[in-house]
VOGU-3710 file (C-alpha; in Angstrom, 3 decimals, decimal comma):
1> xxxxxxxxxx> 280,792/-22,512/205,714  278,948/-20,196/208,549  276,800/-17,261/207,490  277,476/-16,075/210,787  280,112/-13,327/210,042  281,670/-11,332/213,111  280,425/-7,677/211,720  276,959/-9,353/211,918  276,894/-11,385/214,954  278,538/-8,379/216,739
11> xxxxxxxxxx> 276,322/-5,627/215,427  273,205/-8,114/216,836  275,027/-8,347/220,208  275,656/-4,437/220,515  271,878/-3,439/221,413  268,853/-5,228/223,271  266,051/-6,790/221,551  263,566/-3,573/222,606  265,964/-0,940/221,944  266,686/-2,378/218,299
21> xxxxxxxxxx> 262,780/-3,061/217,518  262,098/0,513/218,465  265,065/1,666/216,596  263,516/-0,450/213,617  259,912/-0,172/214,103  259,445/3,110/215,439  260,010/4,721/211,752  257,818/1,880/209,846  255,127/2,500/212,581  254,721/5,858/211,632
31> xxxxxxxxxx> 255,042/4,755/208,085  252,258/2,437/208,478  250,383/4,801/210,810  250,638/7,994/207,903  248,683/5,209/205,657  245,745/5,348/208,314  245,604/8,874/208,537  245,520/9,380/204,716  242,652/7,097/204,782  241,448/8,333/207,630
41> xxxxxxxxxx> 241,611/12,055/205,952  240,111/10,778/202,651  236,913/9,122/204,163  236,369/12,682/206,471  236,645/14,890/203,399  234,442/13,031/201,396  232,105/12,381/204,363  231,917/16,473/203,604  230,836/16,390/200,263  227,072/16,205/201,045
51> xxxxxxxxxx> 224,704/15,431/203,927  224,164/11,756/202,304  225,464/8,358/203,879  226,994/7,442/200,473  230,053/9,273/199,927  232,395/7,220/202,424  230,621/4,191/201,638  231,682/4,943/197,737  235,490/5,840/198,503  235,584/2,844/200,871
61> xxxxxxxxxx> 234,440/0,035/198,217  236,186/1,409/195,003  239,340/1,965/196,619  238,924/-1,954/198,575  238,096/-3,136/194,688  241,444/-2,307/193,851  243,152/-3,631/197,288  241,564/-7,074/196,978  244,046/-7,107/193,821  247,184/-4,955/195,019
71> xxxxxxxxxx> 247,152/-7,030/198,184  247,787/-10,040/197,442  251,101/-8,245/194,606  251,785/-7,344/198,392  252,016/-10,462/199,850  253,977/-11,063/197,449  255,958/-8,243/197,366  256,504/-8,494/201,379  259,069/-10,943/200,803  261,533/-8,865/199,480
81> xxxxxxxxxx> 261,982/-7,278/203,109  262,703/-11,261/204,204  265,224/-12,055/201,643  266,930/-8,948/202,090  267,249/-9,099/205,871  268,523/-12,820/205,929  271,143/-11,771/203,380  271,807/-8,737/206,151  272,455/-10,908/208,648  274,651/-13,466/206,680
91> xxxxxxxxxx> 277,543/-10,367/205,633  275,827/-9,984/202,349  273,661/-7,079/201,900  274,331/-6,520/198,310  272,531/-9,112/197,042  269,320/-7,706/198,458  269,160/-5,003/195,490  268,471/-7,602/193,144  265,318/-8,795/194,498  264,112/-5,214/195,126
101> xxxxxxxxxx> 264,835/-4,226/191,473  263,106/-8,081/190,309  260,153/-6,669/192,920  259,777/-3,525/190,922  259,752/-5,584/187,824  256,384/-7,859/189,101  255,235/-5,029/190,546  255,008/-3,250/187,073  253,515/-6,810/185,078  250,931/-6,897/188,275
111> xxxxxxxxxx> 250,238/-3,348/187,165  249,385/-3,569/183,715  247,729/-7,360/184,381  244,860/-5,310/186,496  243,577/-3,138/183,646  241,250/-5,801/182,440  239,757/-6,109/185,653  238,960/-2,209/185,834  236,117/-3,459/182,738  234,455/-6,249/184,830
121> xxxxxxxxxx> 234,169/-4,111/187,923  230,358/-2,526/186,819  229,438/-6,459/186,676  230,809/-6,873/190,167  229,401/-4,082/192,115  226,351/-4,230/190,144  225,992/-8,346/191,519  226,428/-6,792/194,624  223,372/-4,911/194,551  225,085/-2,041/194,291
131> xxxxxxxxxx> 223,093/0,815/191,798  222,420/4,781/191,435  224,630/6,911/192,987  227,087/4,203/194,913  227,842/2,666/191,936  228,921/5,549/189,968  230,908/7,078/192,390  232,891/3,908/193,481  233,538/2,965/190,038  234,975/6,637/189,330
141> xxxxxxxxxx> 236,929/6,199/192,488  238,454/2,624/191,727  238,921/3,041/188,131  241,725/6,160/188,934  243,171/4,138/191,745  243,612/0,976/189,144  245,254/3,362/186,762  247,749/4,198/189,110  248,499/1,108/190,948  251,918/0,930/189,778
151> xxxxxxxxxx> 253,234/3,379/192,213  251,533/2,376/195,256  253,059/-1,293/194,071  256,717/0,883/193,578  256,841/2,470/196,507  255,610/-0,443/199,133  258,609/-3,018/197,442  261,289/-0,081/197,622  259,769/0,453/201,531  260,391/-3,268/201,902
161> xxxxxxxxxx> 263,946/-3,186/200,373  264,825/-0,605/203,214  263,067/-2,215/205,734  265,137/-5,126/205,143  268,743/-3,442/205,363  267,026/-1,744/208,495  266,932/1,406/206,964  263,359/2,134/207,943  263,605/6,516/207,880  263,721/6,881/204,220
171> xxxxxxxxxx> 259,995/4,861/203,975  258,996/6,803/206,433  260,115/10,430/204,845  258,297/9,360/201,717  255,181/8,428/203,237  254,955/11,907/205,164  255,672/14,363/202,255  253,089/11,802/200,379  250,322/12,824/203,496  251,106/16,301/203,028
181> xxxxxxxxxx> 250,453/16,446/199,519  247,430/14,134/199,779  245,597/16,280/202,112  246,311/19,390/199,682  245,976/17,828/196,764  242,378/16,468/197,947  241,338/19,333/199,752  241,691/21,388/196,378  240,313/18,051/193,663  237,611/17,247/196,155
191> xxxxxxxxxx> 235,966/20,679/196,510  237,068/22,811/193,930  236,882/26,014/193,955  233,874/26,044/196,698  236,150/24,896/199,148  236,293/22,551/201,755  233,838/23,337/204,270  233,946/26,380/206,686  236,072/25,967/209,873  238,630/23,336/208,176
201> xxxxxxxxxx> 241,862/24,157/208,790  243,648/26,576/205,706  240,163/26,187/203,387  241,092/29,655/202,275  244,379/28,365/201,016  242,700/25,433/199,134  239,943/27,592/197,781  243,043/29,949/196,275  244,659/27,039/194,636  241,275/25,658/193,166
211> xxxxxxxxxx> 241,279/28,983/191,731  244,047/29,624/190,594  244,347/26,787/188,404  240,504/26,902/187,424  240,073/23,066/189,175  236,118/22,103/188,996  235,149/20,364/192,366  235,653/16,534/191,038  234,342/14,752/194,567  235,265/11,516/194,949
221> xxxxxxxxxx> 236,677/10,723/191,786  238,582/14,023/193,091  240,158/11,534/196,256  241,224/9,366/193,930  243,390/11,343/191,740  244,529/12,896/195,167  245,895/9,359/196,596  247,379/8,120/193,395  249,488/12,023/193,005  250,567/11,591/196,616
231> xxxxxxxxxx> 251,659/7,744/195,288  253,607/8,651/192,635  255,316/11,114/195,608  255,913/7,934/197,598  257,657/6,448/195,109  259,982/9,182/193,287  261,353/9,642/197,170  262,805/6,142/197,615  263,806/5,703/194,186  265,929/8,255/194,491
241> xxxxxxxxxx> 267,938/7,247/197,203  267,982/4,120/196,108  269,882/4,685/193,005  272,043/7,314/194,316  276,112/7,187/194,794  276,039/6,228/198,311  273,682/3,304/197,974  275,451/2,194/194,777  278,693/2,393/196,316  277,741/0,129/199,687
251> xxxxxxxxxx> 274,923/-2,216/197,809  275,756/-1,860/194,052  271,837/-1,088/193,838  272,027/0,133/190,323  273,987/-3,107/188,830  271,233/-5,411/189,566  268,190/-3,662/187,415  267,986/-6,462/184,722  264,993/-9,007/185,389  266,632/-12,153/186,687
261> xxxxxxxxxx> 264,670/-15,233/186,624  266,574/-16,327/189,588  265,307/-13,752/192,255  261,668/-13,929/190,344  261,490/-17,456/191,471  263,032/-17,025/194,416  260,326/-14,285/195,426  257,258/-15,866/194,041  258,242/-19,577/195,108  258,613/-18,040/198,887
271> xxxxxxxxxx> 255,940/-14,871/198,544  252,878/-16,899/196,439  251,625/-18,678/200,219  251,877/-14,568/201,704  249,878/-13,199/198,353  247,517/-15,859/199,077  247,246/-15,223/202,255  246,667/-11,599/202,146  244,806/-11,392/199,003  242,552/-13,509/199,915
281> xxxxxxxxxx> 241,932/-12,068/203,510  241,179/-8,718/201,519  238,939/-10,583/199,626  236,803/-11,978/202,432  237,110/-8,612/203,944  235,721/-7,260/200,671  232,552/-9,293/201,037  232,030/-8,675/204,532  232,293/-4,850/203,841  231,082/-4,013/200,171
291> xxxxxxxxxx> 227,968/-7,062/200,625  227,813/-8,647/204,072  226,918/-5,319/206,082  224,550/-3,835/203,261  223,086/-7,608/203,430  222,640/-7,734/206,767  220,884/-4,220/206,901  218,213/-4,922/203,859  217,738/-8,353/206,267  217,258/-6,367/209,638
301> xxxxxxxxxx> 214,821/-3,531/207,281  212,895/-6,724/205,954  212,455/-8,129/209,163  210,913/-5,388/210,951  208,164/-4,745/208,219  209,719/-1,795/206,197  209,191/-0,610/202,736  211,517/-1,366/199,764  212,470/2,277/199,328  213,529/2,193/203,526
311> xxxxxxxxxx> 215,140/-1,635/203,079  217,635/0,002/200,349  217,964/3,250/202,960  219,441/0,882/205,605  221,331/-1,273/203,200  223,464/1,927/202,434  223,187/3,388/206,096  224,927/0,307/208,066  227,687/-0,110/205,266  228,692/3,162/205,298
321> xxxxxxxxxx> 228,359/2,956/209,093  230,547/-0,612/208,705  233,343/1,834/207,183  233,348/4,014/209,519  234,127/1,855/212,258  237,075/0,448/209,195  238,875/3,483/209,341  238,832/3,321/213,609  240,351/-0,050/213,161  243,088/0,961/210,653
331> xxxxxxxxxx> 244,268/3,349/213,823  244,961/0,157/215,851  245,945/-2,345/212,693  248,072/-0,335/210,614  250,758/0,772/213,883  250,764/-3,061/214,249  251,207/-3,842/211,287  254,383/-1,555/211,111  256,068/-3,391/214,250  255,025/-6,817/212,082
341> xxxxxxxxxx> 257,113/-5,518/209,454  259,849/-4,036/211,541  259,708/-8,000/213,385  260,194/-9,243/209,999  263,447/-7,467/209,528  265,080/-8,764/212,323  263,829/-12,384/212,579  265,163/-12,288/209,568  268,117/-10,450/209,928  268,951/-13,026/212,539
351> xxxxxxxxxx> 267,997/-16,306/211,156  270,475/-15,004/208,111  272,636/-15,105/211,047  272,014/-18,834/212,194  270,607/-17,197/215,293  266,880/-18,073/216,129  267,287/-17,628/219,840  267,438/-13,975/219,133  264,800/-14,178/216,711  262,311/-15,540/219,207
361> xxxxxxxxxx> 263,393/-12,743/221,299  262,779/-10,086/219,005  259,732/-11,459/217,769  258,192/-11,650/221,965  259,333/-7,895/222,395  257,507/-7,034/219,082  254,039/-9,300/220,601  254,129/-7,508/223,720  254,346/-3,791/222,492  251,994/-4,606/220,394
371> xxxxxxxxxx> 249,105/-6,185/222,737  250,046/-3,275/225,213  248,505/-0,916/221,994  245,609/-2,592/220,785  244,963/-3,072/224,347  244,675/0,410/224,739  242,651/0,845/221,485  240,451/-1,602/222,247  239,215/0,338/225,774  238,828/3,658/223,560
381> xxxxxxxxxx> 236,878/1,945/221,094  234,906/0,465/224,007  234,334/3,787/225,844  234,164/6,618/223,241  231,966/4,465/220,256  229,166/6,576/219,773  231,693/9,648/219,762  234,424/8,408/217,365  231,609/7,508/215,170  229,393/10,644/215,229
391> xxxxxxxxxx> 232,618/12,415/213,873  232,125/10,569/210,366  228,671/12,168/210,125  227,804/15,218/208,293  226,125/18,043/210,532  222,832/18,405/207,943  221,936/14,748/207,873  218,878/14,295/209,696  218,542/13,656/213,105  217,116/10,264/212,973
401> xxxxxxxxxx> 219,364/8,901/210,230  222,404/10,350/212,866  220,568/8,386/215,753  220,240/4,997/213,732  224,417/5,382/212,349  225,287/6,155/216,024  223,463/3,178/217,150  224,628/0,986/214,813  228,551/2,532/214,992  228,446/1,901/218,719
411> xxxxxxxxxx> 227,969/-2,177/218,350  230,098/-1,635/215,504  232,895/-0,559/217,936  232,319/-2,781/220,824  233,026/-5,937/218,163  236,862/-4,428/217,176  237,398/-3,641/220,951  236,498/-7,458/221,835  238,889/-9,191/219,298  242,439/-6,703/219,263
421> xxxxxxxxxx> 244,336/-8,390/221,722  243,651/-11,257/219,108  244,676/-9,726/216,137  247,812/-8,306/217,822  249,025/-12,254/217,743  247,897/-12,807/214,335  249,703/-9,520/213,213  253,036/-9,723/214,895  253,574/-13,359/214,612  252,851/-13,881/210,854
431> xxxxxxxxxx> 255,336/-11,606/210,477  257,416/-13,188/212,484  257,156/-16,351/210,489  257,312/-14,726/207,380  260,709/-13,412/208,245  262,097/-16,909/208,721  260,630/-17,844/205,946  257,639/-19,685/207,229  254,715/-18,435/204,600  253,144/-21,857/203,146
441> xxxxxxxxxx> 251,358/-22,952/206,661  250,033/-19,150/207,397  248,598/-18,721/204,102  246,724/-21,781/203,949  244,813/-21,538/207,261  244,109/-18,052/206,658  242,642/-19,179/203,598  240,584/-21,859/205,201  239,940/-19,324/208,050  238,627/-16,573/206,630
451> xxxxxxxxxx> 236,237/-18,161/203,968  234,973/-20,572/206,616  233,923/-17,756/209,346  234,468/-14,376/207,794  232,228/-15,528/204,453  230,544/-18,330/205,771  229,428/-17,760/209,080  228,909/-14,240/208,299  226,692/-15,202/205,907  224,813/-17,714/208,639
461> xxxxxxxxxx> 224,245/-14,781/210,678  222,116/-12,736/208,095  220,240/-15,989/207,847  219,521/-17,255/210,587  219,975/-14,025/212,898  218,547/-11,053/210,569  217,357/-8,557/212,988  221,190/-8,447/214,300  221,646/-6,570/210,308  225,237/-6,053/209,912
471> xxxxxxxxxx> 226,041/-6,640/213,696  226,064/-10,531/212,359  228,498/-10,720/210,075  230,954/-8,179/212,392  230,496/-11,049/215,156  231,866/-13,388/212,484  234,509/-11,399/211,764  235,331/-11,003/215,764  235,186/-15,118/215,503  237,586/-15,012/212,557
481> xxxxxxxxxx> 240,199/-12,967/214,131  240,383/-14,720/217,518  241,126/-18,113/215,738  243,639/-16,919/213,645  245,540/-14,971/216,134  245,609/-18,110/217,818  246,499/-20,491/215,064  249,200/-18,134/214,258  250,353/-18,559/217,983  250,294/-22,151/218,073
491> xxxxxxxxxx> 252,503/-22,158/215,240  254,853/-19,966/216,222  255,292/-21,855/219,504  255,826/-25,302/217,340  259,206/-24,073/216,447  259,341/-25,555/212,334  260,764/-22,190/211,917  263,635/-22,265/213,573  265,646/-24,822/211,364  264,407/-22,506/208,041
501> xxxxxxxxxx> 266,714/-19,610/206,151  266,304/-18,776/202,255  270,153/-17,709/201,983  271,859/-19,094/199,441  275,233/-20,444/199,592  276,179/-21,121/195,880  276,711/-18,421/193,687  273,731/-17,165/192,143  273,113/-18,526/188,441  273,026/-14,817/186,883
511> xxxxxxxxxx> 276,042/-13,790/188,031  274,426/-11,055/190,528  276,588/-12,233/193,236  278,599/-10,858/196,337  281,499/-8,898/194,683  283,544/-10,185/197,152  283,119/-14,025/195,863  281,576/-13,878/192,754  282,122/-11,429/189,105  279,251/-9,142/189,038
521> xxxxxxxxxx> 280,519/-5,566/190,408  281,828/-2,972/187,938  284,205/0,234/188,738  286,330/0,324/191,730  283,775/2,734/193,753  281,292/0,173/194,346  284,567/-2,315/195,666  285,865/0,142/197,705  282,056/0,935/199,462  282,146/-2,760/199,930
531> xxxxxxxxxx> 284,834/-3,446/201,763  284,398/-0,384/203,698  281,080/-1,986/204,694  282,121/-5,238/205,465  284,436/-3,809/208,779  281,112/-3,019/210,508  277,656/-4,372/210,868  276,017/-5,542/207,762  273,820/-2,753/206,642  274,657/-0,004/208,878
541> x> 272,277/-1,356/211,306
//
């Protein structure tokens, strides 16, 4: 039998491939892009904590000690959008609530599994040559992340369920109020009663609140608790639609909350190559950030003769320089990451459709937004450098230390203009693969990839180039992203993907089947909502 069904194969014909990726992407974009600017907002506030070069560099490696972990849950997780798209496409929508509720459940046993790490991460940072100071602060910072990783988990598989019935506004909602009470909830944990500093926006406000409720200022241990509040925020707001009476009625999505061993295999046999892959890119990316750059600044310090007090100094300076330039990046990678997502939906939405001529379509429109962007980002970066950087440094540190980071920032700047075009193909079209289904091949070369140049040759570079400090391992990581945008284009063009779909025809083992074919639905409501359902397009798309 076809999975084509007319609602679907209609509803695909009834708009142009750009007008439904906007429709689609436009929402998740923002989504994606409200994730930069609450990182973005975190690393200025606690750049404003004190005149020292430590405070971002502390916020950015605790909270990246807890990513390397909750990334690859997400490349896990990411397949829920996949599953629940095909099923889109092939008339059956209701059987994506199953795999977002069996998401939730590994999201919540990933959860509770990263605990153990939080008491090992002194050991790490410490082997790092990470001590005073940096190390107390990061661990405060990562430890209250780790405690909360459950909602960040929660929230980003609930975002994925919507994504994948094209639903992308009520993500998007949740990840706005969650900004909103980020920034208030920081500006008040961060600074305390003392305020943020004079000429930010409302600091009178945030100095009332701090007040009001007798909060001590708590720094960057202060962030923390900030992000994981605004989380929790990000979370409750999905949830609740997705239990509610209209949801139920048209996807049954609160009949399919028991664990199922079915969809857990189906998601971790499918999402283990894209937790892989993105774990283990975070972890590469870890190195190069929280070791790499402080490595390659002791190396450029030793080389030109300085003391041991001055070789730490520039350790600390070009790392916390390195995430600086990070949080520039996120402004071109996260908005392309959204349109990834949103080309996810409807590759798969139309290979659940039997229709991978459209999904090449789709997936070309998504490319060539996307390059037009990180085009543009790439000749900011390239022009404004030294400016976008000397905004990340506090007015009383010292004139010469604000030279050096400038300096630094600048070359810093000129590698992530070089290599966007680059990552715009490694972006889109992974998630163009991973929306047929295509995961195994991706995840292994980006495993070979990025421990080969990222780790490897960035670690060449401090060797055998020192007086480049971390400018060496950020050309390495320039290398890495060129080849894999590549690779990831040369697969795309070989076409495997095109004979792939992870719909299922039988009726599932657990019962959690279409009502319509199978004995799973109870009360008449949730009948009635699907048939209604079925005389349109699949989803409300």
């Amino acid at each position: 039998m076809s999975n084509v069904t007319p609602a679907a194969g209609s509803g695909a014909r009834e708009r142009g491939p750009l007008v439904e990726m906007l429709a689609i992407a436009a929402p998740v974009v923002v989504t994606m892009t409200s994730y930069t600017v609450m990182g973005f907002i975190d690393g200025l506030m606690a750049s404003r904590i004190g005149p020292e070069p430590v405070y971002v560099a502390a916020q950015g490696n605790g909270g990246l000690a807890i990513w390397v972990v909750m990334a690859a849950c997400f490349g896990v997780l990411t397949i829920v959008n996949t599953f629940v798209s095909q099923n889109l496409g092939a008339g059956r929508p209701e059987r994506g609530s199953a795999y977002a509720w069996n998401g939730l459940w590994l999201a919540l046993a990933a959860a509770v599994l990263m605990l153990p790490y939080l008491l090992v991460l002194p050991t790490i940072f410490r082997e790092m040559g990470h001590s005073g100071d940096l190390l107390r602060m990061e661990l405060e910072y990562a430890r209250v992340l780790g405690a909360g990783a459950w909602f960040t988990l929660a929230a980003r598989t609930l975002g994925h369920y919507f994504y994948g019935i094209h639903k992308p506004v009520v993500p998007m909602i949740a990840a706005l109020v969650a900004n909103v009470v980020n920034v208030v909830a920081n500006a008040v944990l961060i600074f305390g009663e003392s305020g943020p500093p004079e000429g930010t926006p409302l600091a009178g406000v945030f100095r009332g609140i701090a007040a009001a409720f007798d909060v001590p200022a708590l720094g960057v241990r202060g962030a923390a608790i900030g992000t994981v509040f605004a989380s929790l925020i990000e979370a409750a707001i999905p949830m609740a639609v997705f239990l509610s009476r209209r949801m139920h009625a048209r996807y049954a999505t609160r009949s399919a909350w028991r664990p199922s061993r079915t969809h857990v295999k189906d998601i971790l046999r499918v999402g283990w190559p894209g937790g892989l892959m993105m774990g283990n890119e975070v972890v590469c990316w870890g190195l190069l950030m929280a070791f790499l750059l402080s490595a390659g600044g002791r190396a450029a310090a030793r080389a030109a003769g300085l003391d041991d007090a001055a070789i730490e100094a520039e350790g600390v300076l070009q790392n916390n320089v390195g995430w600086i330039g990070l949080r520039y990046m996120h402004t071109s990678f996260m908005p392309a990451v959204g349109i990834s997502i949103a080309v996810t939906a409807m590759v798969g939405k139309c290979i659940g459709m039997g229709r991978p001529d459209l999904a090449a379509r789709r997936a070309w429109v998504g490319l060539g937004v996307t390059m037009a962007y990180m085009g543009a980002c790439a000749l900011a970066f390239a022009l404004f450098g030294p400016w976008l950087v000397d905004q990340f440094i506090s007015g009383e540190t010292p004139p010469e230390v604000r030279e050096r980071m400038i300096e630094v920032g600048a070359a810093v700047m000129i590698a992530a203009a070089v290599f966007q075009v680059f990552d715009a193909f490694g972006v889109v079209l992974s998630g163009a693969l991973r929306g047929a289904g295509d995961t195994v091949w991706p995840g292994v070369v980006t495993f070979v990839l990025s421990w080969s140049i990222i780790v490897g040759m960035g670690y060449a570079m401090i060797e055998l180039a020192p007086t480049l400090g971390s400018i060496g391992p950020w050309i390495a990581a320039t290398v890495y992203i060129i080849a894999l945008g590549l690779a990831m284009l040369a697969r795309f063009f070989g076409g495997k993907w095109r004979s792939m779909s992870l719909v299922r025809e039988e009726p599932l083992a657990d019962g959690l089947d279409d009502p319509r074919t199978g004995p799973v639905r109870e009360g008449q409501e949730v009948a009635a909502g699907l048939q209604a359902s079925a005389g349109g397009t699949p989803g409300g798309a």
